[in-house]
N, C-alpha and C positions, 0 to 999 in steps of 0.2 A: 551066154553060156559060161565063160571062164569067168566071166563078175559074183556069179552067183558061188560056184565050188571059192574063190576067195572071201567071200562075203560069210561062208559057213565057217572057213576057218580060224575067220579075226573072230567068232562069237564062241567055240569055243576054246580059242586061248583067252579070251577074255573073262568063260567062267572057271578055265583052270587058274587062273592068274588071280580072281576075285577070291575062289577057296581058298589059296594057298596064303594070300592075302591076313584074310580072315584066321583062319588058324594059326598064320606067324603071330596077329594080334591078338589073342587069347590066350598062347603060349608067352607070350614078353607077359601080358596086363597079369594071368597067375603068378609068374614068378617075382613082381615083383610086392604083389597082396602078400605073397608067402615069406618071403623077406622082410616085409613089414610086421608081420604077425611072429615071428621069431625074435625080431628085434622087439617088441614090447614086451614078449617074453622072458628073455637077457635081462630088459630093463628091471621088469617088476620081481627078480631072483636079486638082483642087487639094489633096490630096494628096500626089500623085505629084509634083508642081511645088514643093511646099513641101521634098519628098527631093532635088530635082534641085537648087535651091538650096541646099542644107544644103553640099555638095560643092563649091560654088565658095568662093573666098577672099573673106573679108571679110564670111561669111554671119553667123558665128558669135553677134557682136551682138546681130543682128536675132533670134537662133532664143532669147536669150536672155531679150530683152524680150518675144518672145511668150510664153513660158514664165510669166513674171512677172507679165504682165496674167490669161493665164487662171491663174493662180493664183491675185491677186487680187480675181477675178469668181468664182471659184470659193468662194471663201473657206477656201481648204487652208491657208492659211500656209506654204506653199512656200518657200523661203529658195534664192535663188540666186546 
């Protein structure tokens, strides 16, 4: 008799503890899609600004020295 009234209560905390479960993982795995998806966002605005500057006069320098550092950071040995 008291096996059984225990026996009902482990099963539903078991499916409150499964839902909650659940839902805490689908709340973490969106926010971090959504985070990703922002950040490639960011990325491709600086980007797209680093081409737009390429095309004005007097860029050329600058695209040069970036060149040089990530290639220094890199450690390619890039020669420019």
């Amino acid at each position: 008799m008291w096996y059984s009234a225990i026996y009902t209560k482990n099963e539903e905390f078991g499916r409150v503890f499964a839902g909650a479960f659940i839902a805490g993982w689908f709340t973490f795995a969106n926010v971090i899609v959504y985070n990703l998806f922002i950040a490639v966002i960011i990325e491709n605005f600086s980007v797209s600004e680093t081409i737009e500057n390429i095309g004005k006069p007097g860029h050329i320098s600058s695209v040069r020295n970036m060149i040089k550092v990530h290639a220094l950071v890199d450690g390619l040995g890039l020669r420019v």
